[in-house]
C-alpha positions as a LaTeX table, in Angstrom:
\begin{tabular}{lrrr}
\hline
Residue & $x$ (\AA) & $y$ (\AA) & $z$ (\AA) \\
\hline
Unk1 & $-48.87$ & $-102.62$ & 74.79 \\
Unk2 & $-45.19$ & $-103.38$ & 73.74 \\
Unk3 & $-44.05$ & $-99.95$ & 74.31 \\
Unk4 & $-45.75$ & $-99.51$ & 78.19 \\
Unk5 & $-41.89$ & $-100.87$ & 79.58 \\
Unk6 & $-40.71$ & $-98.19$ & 77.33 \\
Unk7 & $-42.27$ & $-95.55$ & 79.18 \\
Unk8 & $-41.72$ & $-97.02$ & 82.82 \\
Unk9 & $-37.62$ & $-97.26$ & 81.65 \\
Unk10 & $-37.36$ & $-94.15$ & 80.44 \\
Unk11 & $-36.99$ & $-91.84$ & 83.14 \\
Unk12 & $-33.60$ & $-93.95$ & 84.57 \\
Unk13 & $-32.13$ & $-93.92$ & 81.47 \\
Unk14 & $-30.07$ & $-90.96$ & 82.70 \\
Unk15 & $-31.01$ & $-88.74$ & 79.30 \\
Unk16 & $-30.98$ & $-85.44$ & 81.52 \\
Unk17 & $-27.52$ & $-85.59$ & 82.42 \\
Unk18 & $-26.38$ & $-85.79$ & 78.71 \\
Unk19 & $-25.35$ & $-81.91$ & 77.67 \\
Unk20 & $-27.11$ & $-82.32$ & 74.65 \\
Unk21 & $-30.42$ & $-82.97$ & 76.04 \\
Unk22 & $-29.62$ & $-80.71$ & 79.08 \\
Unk23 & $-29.83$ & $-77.88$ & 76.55 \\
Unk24 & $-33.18$ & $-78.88$ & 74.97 \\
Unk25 & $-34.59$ & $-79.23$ & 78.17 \\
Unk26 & $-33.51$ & $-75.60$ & 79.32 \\
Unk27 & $-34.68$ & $-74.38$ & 75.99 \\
Unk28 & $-37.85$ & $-75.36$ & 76.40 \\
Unk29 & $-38.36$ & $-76.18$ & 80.21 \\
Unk30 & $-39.78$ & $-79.32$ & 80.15 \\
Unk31 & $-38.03$ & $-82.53$ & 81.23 \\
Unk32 & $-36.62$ & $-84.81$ & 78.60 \\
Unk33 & $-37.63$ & $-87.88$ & 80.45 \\
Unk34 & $-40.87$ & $-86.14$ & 80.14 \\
Unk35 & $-41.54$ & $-85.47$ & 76.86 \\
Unk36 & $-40.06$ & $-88.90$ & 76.02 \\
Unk37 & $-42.45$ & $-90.53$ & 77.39 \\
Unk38 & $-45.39$ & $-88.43$ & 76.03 \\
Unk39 & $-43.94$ & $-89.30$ & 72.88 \\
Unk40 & $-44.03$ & $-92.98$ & 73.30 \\
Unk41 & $-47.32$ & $-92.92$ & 75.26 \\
Unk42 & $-48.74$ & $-90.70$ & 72.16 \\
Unk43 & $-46.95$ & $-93.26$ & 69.61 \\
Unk44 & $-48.46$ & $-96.41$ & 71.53 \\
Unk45 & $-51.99$ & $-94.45$ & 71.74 \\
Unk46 & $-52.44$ & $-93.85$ & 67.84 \\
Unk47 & $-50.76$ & $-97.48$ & 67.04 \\
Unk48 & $-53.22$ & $-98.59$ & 69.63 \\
Unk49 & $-56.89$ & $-97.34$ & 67.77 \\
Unk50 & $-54.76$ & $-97.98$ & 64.61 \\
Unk51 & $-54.83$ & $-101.87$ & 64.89 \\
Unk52 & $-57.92$ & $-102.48$ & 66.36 \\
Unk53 & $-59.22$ & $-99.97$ & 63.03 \\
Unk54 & $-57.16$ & $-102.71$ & 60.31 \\
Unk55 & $-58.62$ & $-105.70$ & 62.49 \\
Unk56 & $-62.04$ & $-104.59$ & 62.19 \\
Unk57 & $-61.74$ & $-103.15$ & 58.68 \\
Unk58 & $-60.30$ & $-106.22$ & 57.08 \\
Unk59 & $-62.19$ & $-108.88$ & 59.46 \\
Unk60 & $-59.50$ & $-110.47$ & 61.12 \\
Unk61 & $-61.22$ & $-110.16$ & 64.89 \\
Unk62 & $-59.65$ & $-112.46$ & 66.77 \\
Unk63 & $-60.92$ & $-113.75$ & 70.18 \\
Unk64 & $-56.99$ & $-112.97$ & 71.34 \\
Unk65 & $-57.63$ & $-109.50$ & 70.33 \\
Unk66 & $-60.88$ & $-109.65$ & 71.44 \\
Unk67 & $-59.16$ & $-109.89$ & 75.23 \\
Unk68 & $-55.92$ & $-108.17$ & 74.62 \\
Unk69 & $-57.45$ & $-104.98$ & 73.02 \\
Unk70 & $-59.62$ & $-103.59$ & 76.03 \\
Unk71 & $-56.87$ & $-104.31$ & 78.47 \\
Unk72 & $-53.81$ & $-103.13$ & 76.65 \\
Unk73 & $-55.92$ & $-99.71$ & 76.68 \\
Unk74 & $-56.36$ & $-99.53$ & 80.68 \\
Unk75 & $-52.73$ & $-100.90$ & 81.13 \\
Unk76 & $-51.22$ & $-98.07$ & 78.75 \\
Unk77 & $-53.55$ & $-95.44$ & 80.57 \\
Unk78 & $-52.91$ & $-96.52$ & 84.13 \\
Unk79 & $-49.51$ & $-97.16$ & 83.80 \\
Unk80 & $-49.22$ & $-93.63$ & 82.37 \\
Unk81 & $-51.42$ & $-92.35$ & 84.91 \\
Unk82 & $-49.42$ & $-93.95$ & 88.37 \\
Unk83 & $-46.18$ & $-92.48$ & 86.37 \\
Unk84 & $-47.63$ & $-88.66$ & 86.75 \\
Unk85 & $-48.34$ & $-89.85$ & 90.45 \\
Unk86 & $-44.84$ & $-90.69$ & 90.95 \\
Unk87 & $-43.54$ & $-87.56$ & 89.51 \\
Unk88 & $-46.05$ & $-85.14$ & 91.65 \\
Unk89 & $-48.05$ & $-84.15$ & 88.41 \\
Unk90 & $-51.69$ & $-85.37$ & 89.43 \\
Unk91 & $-52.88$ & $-86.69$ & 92.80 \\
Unk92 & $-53.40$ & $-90.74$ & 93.49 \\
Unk93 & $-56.93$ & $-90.42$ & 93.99 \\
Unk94 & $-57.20$ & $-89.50$ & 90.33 \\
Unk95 & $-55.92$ & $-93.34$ & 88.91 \\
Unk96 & $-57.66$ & $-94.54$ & 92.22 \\
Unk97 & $-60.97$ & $-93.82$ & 90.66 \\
Unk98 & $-60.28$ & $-94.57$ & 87.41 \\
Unk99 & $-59.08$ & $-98.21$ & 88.43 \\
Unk100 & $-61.78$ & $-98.51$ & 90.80 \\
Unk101 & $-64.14$ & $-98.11$ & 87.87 \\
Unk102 & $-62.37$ & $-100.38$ & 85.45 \\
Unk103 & $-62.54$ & $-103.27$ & 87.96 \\
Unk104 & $-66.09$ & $-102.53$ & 88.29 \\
Unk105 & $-66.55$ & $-102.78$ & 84.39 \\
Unk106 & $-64.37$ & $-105.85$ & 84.32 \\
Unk107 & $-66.49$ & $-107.41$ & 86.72 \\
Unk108 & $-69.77$ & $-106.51$ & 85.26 \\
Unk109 & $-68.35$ & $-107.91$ & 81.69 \\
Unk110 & $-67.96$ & $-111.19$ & 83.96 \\
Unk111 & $-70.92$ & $-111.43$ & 84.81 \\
Unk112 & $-72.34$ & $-110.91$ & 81.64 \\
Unk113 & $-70.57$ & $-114.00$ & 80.05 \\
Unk114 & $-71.60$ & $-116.17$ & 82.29 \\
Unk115 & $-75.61$ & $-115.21$ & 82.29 \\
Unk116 & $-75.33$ & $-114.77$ & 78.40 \\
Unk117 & $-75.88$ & $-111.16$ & 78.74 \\
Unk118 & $-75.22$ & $-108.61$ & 75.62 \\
Unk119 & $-72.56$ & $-106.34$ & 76.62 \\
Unk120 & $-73.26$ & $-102.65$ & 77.01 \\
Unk121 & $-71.78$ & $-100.64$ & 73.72 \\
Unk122 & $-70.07$ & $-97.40$ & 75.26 \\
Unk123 & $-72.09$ & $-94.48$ & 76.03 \\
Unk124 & $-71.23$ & $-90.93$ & 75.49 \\
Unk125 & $-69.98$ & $-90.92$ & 78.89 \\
Unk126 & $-67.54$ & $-93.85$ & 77.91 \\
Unk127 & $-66.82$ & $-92.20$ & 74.89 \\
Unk128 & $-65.72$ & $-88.73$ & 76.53 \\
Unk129 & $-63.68$ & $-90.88$ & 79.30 \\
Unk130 & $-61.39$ & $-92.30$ & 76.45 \\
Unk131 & $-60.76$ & $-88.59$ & 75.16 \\
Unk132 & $-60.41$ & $-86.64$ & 77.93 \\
Unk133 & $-58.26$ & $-89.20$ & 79.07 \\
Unk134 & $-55.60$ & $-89.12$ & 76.71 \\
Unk135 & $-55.81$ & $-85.49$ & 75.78 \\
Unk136 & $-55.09$ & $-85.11$ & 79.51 \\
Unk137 & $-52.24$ & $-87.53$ & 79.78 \\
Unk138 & $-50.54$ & $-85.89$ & 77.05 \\
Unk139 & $-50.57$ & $-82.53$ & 78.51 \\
Unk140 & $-49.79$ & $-83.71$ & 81.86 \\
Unk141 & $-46.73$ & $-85.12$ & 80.41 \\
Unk142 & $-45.25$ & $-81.81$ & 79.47 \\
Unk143 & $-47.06$ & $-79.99$ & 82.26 \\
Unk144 & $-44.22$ & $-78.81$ & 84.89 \\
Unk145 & $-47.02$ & $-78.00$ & 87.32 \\
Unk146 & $-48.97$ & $-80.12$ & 89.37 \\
Unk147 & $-52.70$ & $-80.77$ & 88.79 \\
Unk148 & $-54.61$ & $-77.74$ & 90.05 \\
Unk149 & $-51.50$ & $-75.65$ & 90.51 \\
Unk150 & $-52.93$ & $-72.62$ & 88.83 \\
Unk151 & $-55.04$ & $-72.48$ & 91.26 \\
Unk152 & $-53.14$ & $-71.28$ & 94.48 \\
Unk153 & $-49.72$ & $-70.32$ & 92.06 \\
Unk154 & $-50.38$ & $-69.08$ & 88.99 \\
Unk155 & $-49.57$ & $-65.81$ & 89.61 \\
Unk156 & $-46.25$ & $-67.00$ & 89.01 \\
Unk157 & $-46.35$ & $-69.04$ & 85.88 \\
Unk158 & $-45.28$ & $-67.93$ & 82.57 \\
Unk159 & $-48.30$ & $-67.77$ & 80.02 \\
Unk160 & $-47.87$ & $-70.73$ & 78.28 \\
Unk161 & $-47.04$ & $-72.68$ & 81.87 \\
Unk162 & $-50.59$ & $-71.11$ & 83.29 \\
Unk163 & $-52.44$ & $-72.24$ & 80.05 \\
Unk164 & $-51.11$ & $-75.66$ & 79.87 \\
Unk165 & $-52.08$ & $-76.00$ & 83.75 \\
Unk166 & $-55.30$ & $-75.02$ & 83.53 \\
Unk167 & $-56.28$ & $-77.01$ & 80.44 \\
Unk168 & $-54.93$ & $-80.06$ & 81.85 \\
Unk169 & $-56.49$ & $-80.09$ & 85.00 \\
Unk170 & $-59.83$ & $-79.56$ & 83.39 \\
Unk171 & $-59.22$ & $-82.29$ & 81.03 \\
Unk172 & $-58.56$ & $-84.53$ & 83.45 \\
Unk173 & $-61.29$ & $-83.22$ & 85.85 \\
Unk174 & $-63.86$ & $-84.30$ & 82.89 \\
Unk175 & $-62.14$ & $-87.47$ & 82.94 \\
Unk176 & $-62.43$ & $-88.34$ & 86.12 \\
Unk177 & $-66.37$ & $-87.12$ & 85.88 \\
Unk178 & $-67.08$ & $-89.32$ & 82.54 \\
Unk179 & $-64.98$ & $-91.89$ & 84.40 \\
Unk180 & $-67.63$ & $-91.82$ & 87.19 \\
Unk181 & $-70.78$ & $-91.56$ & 84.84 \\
Unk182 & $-69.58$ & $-94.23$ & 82.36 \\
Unk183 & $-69.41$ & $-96.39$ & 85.31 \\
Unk184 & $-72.73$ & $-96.00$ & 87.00 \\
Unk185 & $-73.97$ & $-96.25$ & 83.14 \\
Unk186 & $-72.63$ & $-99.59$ & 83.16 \\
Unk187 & $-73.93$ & $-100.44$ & 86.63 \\
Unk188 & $-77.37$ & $-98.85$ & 85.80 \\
Unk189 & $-78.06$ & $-100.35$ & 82.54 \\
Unk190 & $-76.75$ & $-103.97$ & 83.29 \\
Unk191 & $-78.12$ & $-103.75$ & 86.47 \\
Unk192 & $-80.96$ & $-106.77$ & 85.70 \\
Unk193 & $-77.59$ & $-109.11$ & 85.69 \\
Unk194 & $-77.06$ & $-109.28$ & 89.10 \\
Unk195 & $-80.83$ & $-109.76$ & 89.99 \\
Unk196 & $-81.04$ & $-113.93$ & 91.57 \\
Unk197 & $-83.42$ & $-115.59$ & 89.54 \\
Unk198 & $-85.86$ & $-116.63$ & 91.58 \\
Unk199 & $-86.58$ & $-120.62$ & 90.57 \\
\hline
\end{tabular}
């Protein structure tokens, strides 16, 4: 979760007006500030899995982790997400839904703990979210078109540019779907916790 500030500083960090990185990035037509950041996000992604992997492999679960490892996950993703917002790549009803259904999932988990309730293990639906997600993010980050684009311009991409477009969008398209079903999985399954007891 350290390295979310990374990627939020990056982009005023002035790299593009260097010459050195001005040539790179007419080389191979993607923003610096860009591909920085995919980098980092990537780096913080793998580093991410990677810890929670040692923790669990050499039991040292802690209830800290327990808390922090969930929501350094959404904070990385979101914070990722609203980025591509800010730079025109995706549309804000994308992260809109995804947050929407991470504070309904939050909640539910709530709820949960207080009535003693086991918590719902993910479902494939959860499990396609988390990789569509980040497959998605990373080729947003070095898309140059906006999610969709293909659609109405590709005529005028290069190859690579229409390829990257397309694959992107539909990777995030599945995300936002799995996003959608994971939720109503939760809701649906865990739906007997927010039934009054009746004394």
């Amino acid at each position: 979760m350290i390295l979310v500030p990374v990627i939020l500083i990056i982009p005023y960090l002035g790299i593009n007006q260097e010459i050195g990185w001005g040539v790179l990035e007419a080389s191979i037509g993607i923003p610096v500030t860009m591909l920085l950041a995919d980098l980092v996000f990537i780096i913080a992604s793998i580093t991410d899995q990677l810890d929670g992997y040692i923790a669990r492999s050499k039991n040292m679960v802690t209830t800290f982790g327990k808390f922090l490892d969930p929501l350094a996950d959404k904070i990385l993703v979101l914070t990722a997400l609203i980025m591509l917002v800010q730079y025109d790549r995706l549309p804000a009803w994308i992260p809109a839904i995804i947050l929407t259904r991470e504070f309904l999932v939050s909640g539910y988990r709530l709820v949960a703990v207080e009535k003693g309730g086991q918590v719902i293990s993910a479902s494939f639906w959860g499990k396609l979210k988390t990789v569509t997600q980040m497959l998605a993010i990373i080729l947003a980050f070095i898309d140059i078109h906006a999610f969709g684009e293909f659609i109405t311009y590709g005529y005028s991409f290069t190859k690579i540019g229409f390829v990257v477009n397309v694959v992107s969008t539909v990777l995030m398209s599945l995300a936002v779907i799995a996003t959608i079903f994971s939720g109503y999985d939760y809701l649906k399954n865990g739906k007997e916790l927010f039934a009054d007891k009746q004394s």
